[in-house]
N, C-alpha and C positions, 0 to 999 in steps of 0.2 A: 718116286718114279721119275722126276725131275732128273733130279742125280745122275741116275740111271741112264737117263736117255741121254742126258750133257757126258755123260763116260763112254757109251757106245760109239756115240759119234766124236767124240777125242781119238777112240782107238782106230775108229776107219778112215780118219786125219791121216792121223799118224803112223798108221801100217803098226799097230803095235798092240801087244796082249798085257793088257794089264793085270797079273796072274795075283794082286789081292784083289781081284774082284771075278778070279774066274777066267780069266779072259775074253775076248768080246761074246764068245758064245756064253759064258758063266753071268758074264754082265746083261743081255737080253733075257736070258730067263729069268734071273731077280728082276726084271724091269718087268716080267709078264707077272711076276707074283704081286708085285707092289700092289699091278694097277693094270689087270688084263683091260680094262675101257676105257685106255688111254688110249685114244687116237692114234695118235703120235706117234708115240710108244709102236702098235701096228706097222705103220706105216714105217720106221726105220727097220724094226726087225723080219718084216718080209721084205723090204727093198735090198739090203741085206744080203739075203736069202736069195735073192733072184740076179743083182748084180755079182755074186758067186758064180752063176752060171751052174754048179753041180746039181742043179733040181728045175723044175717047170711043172707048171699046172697039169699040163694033160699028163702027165706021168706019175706027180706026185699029187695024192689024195688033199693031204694034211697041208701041204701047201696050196692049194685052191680052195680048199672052206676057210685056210687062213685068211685070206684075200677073199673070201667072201663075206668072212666075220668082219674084215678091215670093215668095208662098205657097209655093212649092214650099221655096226657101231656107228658110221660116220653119220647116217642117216637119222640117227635116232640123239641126235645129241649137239647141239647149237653152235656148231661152228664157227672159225669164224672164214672169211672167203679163202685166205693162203692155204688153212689146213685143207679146205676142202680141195683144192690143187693138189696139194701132196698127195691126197689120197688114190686121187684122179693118175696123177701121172705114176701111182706106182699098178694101180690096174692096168694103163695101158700097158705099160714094161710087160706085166705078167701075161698079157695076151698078144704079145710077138709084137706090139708098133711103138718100138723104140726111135722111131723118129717122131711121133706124136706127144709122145713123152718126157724126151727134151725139148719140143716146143713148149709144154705144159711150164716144166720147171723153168726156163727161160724169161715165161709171162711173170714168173711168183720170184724173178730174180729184176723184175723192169721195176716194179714195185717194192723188193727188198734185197737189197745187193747185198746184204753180207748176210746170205739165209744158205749158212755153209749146207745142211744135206743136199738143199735145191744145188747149188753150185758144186758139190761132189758127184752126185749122182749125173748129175748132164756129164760133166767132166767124163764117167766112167760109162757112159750111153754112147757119145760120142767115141770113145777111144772103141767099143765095141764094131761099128760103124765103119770105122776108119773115116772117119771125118774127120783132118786135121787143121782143116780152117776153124770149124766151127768150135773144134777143142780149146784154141789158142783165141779165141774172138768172143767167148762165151767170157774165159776170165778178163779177156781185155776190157770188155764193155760193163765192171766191177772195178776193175784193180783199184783204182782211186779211192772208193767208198771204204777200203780195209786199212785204217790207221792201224798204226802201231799198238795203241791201245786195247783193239778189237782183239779178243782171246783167237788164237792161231793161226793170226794175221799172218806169220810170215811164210807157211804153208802155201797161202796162196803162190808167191815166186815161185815156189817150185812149181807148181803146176802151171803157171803160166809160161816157166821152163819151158817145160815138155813141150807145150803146142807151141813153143817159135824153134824148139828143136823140129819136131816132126812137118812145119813148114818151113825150113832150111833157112833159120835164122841164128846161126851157130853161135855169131860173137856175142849176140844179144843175149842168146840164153844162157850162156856163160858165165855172163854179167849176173845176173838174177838170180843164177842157181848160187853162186858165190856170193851174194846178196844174203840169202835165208839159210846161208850156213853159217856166216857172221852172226847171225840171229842165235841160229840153235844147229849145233854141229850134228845134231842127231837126227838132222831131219834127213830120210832115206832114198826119197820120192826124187829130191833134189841132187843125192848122190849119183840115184837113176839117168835122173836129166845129161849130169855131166859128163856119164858113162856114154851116153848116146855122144853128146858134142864129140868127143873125143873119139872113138866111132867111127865117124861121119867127117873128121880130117884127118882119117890114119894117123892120129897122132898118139902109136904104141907109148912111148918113153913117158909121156905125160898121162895116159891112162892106166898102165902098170902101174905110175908110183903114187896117183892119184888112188887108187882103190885100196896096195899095200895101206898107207900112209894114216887114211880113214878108217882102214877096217872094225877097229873097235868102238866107233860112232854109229855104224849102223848093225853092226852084225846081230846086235839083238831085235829087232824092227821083223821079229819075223815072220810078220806076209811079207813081207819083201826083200828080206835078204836073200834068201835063195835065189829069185833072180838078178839080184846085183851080182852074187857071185858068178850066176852063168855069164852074167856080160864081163866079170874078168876075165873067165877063161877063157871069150871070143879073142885075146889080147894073145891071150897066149898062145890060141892055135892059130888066130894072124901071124904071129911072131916066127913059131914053125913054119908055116907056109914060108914067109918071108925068105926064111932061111934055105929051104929045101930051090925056092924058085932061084934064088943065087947060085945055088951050089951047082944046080942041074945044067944054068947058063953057062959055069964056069968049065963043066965039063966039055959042052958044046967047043968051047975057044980049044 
């Protein structure tokens, strides 16, 4: 169940379907078979579940006794304090106060900075939010604690990417996103980041042959490739635009 749960949360790292294990949905139900009273185990697979966004309790049945079992199991079995946060902040999530929630995981990140679900799950609270400070300030007040050593250390840059992207810190995030691809070229999240920089200084020529160039590093990543590739083709229909806005000027003269 261990296993399991260290493979679930690899995959929702890394935006990626580990297809001998199932893939992350294949990988959570062998984690429920292992070890349905693994806390844990709960608590990643309805967080899950609910950072999806395709389901909610007042809608879905199976998903609200899930998170009722979560509780119930956490109650009945010796916690220690962190776990019982985690449990805490994935019932907030599931009852609409996603700001309580990332304070939750926040607290269990003051006390364990490299406790990657707590730091993904904020991560992915806030981006829900549009909280761009607290997206880029949450990994900031971590970064340090993730040596090289730490298993998917370099993930973190990229997400710390993203929030000095989304606070218009372009060169910086640049730096970083190109940081954790020297790392591991296949990291998606990161490709993401640089798609936005570039974006964000109309700079088509370096975005076009940035995405050409990488395509085969990320294109398997697929939660996330699909929208990597819509933000190529924002390049492209800039590019059109570009072109149409010229031509129309030139007709004017």
């Amino acid at each position: 169940a261990c296993k399991l749960f260290d493979a679930a949360l690899t995959q929702y790292v890394t935006w990626t379907n580990d297809q001998s294990l199932g893939g992350l949905e294949g990988t959570l139900s062998k984690l429920q078979v292992a070890d349905p009273n693994f806390v844990m185990g709960n608590v990643i697979a309805n967080g899950l579940v609910l950072i999806g966004t395709g389901s909610s309790v007042r809608l879905d049945k199976k998903l609200d006794n899930a998170i009722k079992n979560m509780v119930s199991l956490s109650h009945s079995q010796p916690l220690s304090e962190r776990e019982k946060m985690h449990v805490s902040a994935v019932e907030l999530f599931a009852r609409g106060q996603i700001n309580q929630a990332c304070d939750t995981w926040e607290e269990i990140l003051q006390s364990n900075p490299t406790d990657m679900l707590a730091l993904k799950f904020a991560h992915d609270g806030y981006f829900y939010m549009g909280s761009q400070t607290q997206m880029r300030d949450s990994i900031a007040r971590v970064y340090r604690y993730w040596t090289p050593d730490i298993p998917l250390s370099s993930y973190i840059k990229g997400m710390y990417a993203f929030g000095l992207v989304e606070t218009n810190f372009y060169d910086r995030a640049e730096k970083l996103a190109y940081q954790a691809l020297a790392i591991n070229q296949r990291d998606a999240w990161s490709v993401h980041a640089l798609a936005h920089v570039n974006e964000m200084k109309a700079d088509l020529k370096s975005g076009l042959a940035f995405m050409k160039q990488t395509e085969n590093n990320w294109k398997d990543s697929d939660m996330l490739a699909c929208h990597n590739y819509w933000h190529w083709a924002l390049y492209f229909i800039e590019k059109v635009s570009r072109f149409f806005h010229h031509y129309l000027s030139f007709q004017k003269e």
